[in-house]
C-alpha positions as CSV (number, residue, x, y, z in Angstrom):
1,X,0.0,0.0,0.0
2,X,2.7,2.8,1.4
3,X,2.7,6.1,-0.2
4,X,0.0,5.8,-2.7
5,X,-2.9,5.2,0.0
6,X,-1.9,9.1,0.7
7,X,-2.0,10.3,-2.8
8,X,-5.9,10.6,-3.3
9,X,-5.7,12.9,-0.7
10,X,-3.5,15.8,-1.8
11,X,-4.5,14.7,-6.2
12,X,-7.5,17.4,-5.6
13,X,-4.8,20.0,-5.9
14,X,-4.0,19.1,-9.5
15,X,-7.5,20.5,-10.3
16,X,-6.9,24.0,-9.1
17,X,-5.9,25.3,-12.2
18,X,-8.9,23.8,-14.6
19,X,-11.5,25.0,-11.3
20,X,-9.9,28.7,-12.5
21,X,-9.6,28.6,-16.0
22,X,-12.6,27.2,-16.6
23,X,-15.3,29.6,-15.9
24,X,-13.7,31.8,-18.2
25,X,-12.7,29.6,-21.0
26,X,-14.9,26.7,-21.2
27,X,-18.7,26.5,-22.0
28,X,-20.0,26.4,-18.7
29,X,-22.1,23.3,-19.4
30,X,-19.2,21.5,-19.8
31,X,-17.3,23.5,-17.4
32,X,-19.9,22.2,-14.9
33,X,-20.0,18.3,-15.9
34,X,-16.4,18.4,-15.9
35,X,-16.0,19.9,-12.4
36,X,-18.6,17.8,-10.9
37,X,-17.1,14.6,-12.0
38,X,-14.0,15.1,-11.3
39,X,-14.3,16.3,-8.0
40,X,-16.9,13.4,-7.0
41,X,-14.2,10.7,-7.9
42,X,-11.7,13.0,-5.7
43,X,-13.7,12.9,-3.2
44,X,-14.6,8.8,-3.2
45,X,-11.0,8.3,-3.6
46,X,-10.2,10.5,-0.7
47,X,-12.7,8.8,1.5
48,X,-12.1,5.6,0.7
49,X,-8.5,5.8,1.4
50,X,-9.2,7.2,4.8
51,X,-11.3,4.2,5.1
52,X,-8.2,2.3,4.4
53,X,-6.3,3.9,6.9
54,X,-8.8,3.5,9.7
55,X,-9.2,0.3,9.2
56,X,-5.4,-0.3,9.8
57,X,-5.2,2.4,12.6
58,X,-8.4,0.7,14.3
59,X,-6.4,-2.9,14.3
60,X,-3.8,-1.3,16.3
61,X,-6.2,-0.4,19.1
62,X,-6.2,-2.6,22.6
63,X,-9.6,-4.0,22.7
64,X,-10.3,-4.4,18.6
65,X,-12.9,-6.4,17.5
66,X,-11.2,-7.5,14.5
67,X,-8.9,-10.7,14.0
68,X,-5.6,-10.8,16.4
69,X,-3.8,-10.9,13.1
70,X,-4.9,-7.7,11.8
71,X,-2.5,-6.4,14.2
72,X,1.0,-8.4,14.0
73,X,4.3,-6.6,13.7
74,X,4.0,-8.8,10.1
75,X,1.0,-7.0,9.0
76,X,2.3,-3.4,10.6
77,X,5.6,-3.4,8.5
78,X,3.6,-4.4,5.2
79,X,1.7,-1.3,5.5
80,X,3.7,2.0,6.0
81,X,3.1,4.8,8.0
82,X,0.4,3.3,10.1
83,X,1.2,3.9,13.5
84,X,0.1,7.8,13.4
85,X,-1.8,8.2,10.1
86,X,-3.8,4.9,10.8
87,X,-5.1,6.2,14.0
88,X,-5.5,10.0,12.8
89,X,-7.6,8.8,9.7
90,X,-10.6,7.7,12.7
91,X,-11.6,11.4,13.5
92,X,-10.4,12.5,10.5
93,X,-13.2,9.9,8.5
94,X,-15.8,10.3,11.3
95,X,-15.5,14.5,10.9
96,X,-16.2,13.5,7.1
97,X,-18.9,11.5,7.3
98,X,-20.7,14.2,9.9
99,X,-20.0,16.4,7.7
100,X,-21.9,15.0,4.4
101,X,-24.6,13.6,6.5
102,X,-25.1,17.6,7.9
103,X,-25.0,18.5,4.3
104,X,-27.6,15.7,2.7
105,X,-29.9,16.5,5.9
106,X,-29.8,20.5,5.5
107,X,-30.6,19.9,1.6
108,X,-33.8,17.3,2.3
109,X,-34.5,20.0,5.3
110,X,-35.0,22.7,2.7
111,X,-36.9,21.3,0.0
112,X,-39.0,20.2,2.2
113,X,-40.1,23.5,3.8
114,X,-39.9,25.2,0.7
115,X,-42.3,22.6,-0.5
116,X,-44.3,22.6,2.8
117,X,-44.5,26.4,2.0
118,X,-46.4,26.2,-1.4
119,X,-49.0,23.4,-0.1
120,X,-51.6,25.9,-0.1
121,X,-50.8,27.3,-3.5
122,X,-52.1,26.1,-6.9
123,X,-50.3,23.3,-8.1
124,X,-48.4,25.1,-11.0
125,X,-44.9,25.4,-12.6
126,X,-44.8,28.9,-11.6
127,X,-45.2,29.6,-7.9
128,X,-45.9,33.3,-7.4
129,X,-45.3,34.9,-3.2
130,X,-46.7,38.3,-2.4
131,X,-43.2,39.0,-0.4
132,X,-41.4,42.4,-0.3
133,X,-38.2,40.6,-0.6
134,X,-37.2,39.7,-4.1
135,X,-36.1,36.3,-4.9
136,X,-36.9,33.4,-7.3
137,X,-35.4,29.9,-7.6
138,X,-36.1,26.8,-9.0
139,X,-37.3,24.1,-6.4
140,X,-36.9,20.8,-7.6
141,X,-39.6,18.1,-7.0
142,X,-39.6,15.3,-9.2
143,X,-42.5,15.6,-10.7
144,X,-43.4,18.8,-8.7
145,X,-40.7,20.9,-9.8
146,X,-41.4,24.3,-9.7
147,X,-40.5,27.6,-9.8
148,X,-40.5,30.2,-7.1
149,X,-40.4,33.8,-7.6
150,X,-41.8,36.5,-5.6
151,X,-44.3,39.7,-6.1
152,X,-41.1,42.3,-5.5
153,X,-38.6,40.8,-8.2
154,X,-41.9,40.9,-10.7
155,X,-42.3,44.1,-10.1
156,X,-38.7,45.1,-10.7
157,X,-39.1,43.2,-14.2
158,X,-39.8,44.2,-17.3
159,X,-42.2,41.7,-19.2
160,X,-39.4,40.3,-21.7
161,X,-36.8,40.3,-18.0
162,X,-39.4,38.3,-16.7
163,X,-39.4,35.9,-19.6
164,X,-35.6,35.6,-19.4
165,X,-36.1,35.2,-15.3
166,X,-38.3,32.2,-16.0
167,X,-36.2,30.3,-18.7
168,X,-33.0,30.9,-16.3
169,X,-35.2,29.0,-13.9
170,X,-36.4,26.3,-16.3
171,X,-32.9,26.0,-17.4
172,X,-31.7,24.9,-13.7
173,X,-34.7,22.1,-13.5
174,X,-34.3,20.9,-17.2
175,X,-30.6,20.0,-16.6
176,X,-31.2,19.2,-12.6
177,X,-28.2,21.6,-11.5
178,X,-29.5,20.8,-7.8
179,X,-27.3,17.4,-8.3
180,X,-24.0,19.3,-9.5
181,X,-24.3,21.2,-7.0
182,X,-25.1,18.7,-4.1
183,X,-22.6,16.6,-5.8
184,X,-19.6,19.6,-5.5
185,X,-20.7,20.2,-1.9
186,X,-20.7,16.8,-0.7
187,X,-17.0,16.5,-2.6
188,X,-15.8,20.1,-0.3
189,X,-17.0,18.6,2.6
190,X,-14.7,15.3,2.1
191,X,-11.7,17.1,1.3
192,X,-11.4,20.9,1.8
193,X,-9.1,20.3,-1.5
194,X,-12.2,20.5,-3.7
195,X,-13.5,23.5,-2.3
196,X,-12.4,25.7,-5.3
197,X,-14.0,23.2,-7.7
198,X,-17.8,23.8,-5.7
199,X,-17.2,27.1,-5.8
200,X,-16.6,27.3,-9.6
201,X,-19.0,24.9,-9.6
202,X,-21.9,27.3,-8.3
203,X,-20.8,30.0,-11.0
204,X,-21.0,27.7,-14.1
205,X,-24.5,26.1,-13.1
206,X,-25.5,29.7,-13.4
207,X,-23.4,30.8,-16.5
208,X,-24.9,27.3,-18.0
209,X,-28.5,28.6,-17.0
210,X,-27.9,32.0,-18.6
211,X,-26.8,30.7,-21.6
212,X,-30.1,28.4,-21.9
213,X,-32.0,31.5,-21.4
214,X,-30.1,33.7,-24.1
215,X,-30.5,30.9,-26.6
216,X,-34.8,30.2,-25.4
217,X,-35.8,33.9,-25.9
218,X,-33.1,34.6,-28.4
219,X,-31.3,37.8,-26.7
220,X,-28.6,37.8,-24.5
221,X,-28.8,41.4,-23.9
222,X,-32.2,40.9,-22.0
223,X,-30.9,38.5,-19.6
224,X,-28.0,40.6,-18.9
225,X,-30.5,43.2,-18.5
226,X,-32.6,41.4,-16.2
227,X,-30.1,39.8,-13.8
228,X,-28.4,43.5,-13.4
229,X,-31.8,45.0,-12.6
230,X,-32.7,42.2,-9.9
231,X,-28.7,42.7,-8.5
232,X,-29.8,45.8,-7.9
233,X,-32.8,45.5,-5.9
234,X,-32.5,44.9,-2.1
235,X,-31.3,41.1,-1.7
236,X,-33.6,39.0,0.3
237,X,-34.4,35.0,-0.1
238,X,-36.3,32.9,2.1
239,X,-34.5,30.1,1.4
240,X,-30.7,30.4,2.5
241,X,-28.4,27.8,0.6
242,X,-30.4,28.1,-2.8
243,X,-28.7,29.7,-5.8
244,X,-31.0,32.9,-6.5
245,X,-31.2,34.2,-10.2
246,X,-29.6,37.1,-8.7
247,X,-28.1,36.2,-5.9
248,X,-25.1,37.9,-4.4
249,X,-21.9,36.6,-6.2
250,X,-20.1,37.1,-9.2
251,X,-23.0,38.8,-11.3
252,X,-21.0,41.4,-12.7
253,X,-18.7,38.5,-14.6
254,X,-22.0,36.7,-15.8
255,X,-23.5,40.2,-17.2
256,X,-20.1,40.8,-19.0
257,X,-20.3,36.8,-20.2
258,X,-23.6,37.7,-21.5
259,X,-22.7,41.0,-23.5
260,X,-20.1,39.3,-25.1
261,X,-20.3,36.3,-27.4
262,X,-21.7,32.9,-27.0
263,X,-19.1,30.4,-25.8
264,X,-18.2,27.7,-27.9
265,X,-19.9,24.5,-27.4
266,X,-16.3,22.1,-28.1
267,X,-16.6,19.1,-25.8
268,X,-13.1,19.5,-25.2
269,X,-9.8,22.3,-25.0
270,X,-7.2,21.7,-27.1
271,X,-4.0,20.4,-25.3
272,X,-2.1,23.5,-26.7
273,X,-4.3,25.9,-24.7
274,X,-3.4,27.0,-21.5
275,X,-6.9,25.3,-20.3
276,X,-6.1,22.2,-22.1
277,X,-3.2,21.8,-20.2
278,X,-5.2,22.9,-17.0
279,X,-7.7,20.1,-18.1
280,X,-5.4,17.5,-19.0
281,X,-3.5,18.0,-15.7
282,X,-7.1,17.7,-13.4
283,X,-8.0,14.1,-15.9
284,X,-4.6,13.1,-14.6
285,X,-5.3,13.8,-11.5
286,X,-8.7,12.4,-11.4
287,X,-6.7,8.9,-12.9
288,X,-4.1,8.6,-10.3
289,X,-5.9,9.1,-7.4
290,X,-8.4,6.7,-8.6
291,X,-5.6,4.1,-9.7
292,X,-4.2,4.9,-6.0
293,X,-7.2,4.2,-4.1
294,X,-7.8,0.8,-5.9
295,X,-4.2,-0.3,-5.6
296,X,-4.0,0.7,-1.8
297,X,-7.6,-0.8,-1.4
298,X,-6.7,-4.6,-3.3
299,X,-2.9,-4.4,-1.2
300,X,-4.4,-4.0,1.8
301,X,-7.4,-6.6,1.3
302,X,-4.5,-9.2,0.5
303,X,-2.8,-8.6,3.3
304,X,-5.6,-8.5,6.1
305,X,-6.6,-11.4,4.1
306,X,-3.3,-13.1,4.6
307,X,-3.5,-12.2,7.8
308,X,-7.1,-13.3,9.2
309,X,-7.1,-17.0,10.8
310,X,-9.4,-19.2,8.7
């Protein structure tokens, strides 16, 4: 096993670069996929090699409930660096798994409020609040996805802003950005390593929506228009943790993005780009902490097998 068990959990790093190149030079539909994957099979990796490691650091403890071999000097030389890593890995994998299970439970927690909010209300796509505060999301449901926009952002829209606000919102239900995003939080929570990869993962999901919306209503100069104008009214959303089609972040880059020219759709950079490289570097990555993780995972099940009384 030795060195490679510890390799899944520093590999995030090699997807810095593509988590800041990216936003700016891919198509953020692919910008997003890309992200998402790669820093879910990070994360696994990551996890599972803690796993690894607590499983050797718990063997060492007095009192174990697993097989007296587990711990020989035999079985403790075969596997480097176990006597403080093996034993740190247990809080370290407990503090991950309280973590994700905080973030699955505050997710389920708001969708269903949200939803417990619009029982009374028509069931319809559109969800309409008399609220002074302006907000709208998308609140997916299944089938009971809907969207959720309130009396104060209407106001503050012109009718084709409006349109543009509600194919934004289509846009995040029609490709189920609620996943990416769960997906990129769960990963930040296994390893703080990823957390530039969620964060550029929130900013393309919206990029990715805007561009839906441009191409739907057919000008991107409206929904620059309309995100700008809800920007500027007072912020306010009843449901912290949900991205906002104005929400406070980066909207000045996604106007700009908007009043430029549509980004091109290529599946993937070229390799003599400086995001190719960037790219190229994070597949890496992604491969060898996922060919580390299986190779520490089969070494250690031979020799625990090995080393279990039949």
């Amino acid at each position: 096993m030795g060195v490679f068990v510890f390799l899944p959990l520093v590999l995030p790093l090699t997807a810095w670069p593509i988590a800041r190149l990216a936003e700016h030079h891919l198509h953020p539909r692919l910008a997003t996929r890309l992200l998402t994957v790669m820093a879910g099979v990070m994360a696994a990796c990551s996890t599972l090699c803690l796993g690894l490691l607590m499983v050797v650091g718990t063997a060492q403890l007095p009192g174990n409930p697993l097989p007296d071999g587990w711990s020989d000097p035999e079985v403790r030389a075969a596997v480097p660096y176990d006597e403080v890593a093996g034993k740190a890995a247990i809080p370290a994998l407990l503090a991950v798994a309280v973590a994700c299970a905080g973030t699955l439970g505050r997710h389920r927690c708001r969708r269903r409020r949200a939803h417990r909010a619009l029982a009374g209300l028509p069931v319809t796509q559109v969800a309409v609040l008399p609220d002074d505060l302006p907000y709208a999301h998308a609140l997916p449901g299944g089938a009971r996805d809907r969207i959720v926009v309130s009396t104060a952002l209407l106001r503050a829209l012109r009718p084709a802003e409006r349109r543009a606000l509600f194919a934004h919102e289509r846009a995040h239900l029609a490709a189920r950005h609620h996943r990416f995003l769960l997906v990129a939080g769960l990963a930040a929570r296994a390893n703080p390593f990823l957390r530039p990869l969620r964060t550029t993962v929130s900013y393309t999901t919206e990029r990715w929506a805007d561009e839906e919306a441009a191409q739907a209503i057919g000008d991107r100069r409206t929904v620059a228009r309309a995100i700008g104008r809800a920007a500027l009214v007072p912020p306010g959303t009843p449901l912290p943790g949900v991205a906002g089609f104005a929400a406070s972040g980066p909207v000045p880059r996604r106007v700009a993005a908007l009043l430029g020219p549509a980004p091109a759709t290529r599946t993937w950079p070229s390799a003599f780009t400086a995001v190719g490289v960037a790219a190229w570097t994070a597949a890496a990555g992604t491969a060898a902490s996922a060919m580390s993780s299986a190779n520490s995972a089969v070494t250690l099940a031979f020799i625990l097998h090995a080393a279990t009384p039949l």
